[in-house]
C-alpha positions as CSV (number, residue, x, y, z in Angstrom):
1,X,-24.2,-3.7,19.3
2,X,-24.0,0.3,19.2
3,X,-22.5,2.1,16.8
4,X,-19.3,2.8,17.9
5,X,-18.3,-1.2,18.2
6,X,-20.1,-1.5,14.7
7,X,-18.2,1.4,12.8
8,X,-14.9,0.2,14.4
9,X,-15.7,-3.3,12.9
10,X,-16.6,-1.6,9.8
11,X,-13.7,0.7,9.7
12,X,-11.2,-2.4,10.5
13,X,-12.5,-4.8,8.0
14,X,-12.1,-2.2,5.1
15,X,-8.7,-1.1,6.1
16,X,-8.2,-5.0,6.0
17,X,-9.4,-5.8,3.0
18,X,-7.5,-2.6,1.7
19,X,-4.8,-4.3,3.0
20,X,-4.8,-7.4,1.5
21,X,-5.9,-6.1,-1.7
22,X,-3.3,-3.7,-2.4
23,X,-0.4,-6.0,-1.8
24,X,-1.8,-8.3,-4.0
25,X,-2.7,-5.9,-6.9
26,X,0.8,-3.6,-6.3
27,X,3.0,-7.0,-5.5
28,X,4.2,-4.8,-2.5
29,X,4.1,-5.2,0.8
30,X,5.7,-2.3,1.9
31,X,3.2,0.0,-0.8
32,X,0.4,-1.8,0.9
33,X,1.9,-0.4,4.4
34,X,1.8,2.7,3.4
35,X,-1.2,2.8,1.7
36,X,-2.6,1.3,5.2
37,X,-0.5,4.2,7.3
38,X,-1.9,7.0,5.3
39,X,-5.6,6.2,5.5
40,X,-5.4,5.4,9.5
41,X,-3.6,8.8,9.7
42,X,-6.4,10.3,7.4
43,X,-9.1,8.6,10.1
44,X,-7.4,9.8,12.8
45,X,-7.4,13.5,12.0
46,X,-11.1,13.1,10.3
47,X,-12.0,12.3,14.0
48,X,-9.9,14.8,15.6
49,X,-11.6,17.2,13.6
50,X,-15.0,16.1,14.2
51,X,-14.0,16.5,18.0
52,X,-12.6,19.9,17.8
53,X,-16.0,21.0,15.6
54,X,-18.4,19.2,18.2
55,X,-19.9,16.7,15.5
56,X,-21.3,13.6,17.6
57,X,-20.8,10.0,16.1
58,X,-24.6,9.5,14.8
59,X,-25.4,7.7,11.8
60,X,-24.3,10.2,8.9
61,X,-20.5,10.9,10.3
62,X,-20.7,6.6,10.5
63,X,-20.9,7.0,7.3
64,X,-18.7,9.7,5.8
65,X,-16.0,8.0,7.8
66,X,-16.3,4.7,6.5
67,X,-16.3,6.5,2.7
68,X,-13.4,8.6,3.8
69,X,-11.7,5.2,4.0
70,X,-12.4,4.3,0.6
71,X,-11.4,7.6,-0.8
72,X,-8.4,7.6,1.2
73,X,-7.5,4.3,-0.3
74,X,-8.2,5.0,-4.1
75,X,-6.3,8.4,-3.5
76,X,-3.2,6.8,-2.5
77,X,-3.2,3.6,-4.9
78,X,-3.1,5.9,-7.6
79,X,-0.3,7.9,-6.1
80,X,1.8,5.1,-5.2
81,X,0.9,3.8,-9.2
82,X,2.2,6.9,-10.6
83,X,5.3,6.5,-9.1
84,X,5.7,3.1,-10.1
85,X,5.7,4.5,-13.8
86,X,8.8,6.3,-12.4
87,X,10.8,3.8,-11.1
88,X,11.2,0.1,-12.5
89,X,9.9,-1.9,-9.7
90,X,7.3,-4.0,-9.0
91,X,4.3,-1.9,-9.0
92,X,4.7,-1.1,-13.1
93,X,5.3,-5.1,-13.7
94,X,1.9,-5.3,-11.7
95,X,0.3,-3.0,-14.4
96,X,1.9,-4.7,-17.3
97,X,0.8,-8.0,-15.7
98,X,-2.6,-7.0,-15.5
99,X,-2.8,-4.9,-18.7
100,X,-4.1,-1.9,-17.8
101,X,-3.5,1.5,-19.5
102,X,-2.9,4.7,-17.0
């Protein structure tokens, strides 16, 4: 395998997992949708930028890109949390269900 078919593989089994994980842990489908949109968008112009700047696909940008995705993904739970606080919805019954303190 080269590294392109490896870091697509890569890329779509953690925005998977992300997937599957935040609808559990948010009791949303729709926040894990958008959690989902914003980190493809986030790859998407993290490789249009690499483009623009020149920067080939070697091991290193492999590798940035695949933590971008986990960034991208912590970033936006905790967005999506905070706004939970805001609104009674599902997302702050999640947190009371789990027990966590903000």
């Amino acid at each position: 395998m080269n590294l392109r078919k490896c870091l697509g593989l890569a890329i779509a089994s953690a925005i998977g997992t992300a997937f599957v994980l935040v609808g559990c842990l948010l009791l949303s489908f729709w926040g894990a949708v958008l959690v989902v949109f914003s980190v493809v968008a986030m790859l998407i112009q993290l490789l249009g930028v690499m483009m623009l700047l020149g920067i080939k696909l070697s091991a290193i940008p492999a590798v940035i890109l695949v933590l971008s995705v986990g960034i991208g993904v912590g970033f936006t739970v905790h967005i999506s949390l905070v706004s939970g606080f805001r609104k009674n919805n599902s997302i702050s019954r999640s947190i009371l269900f789990f027990n966590t303190n903000l």
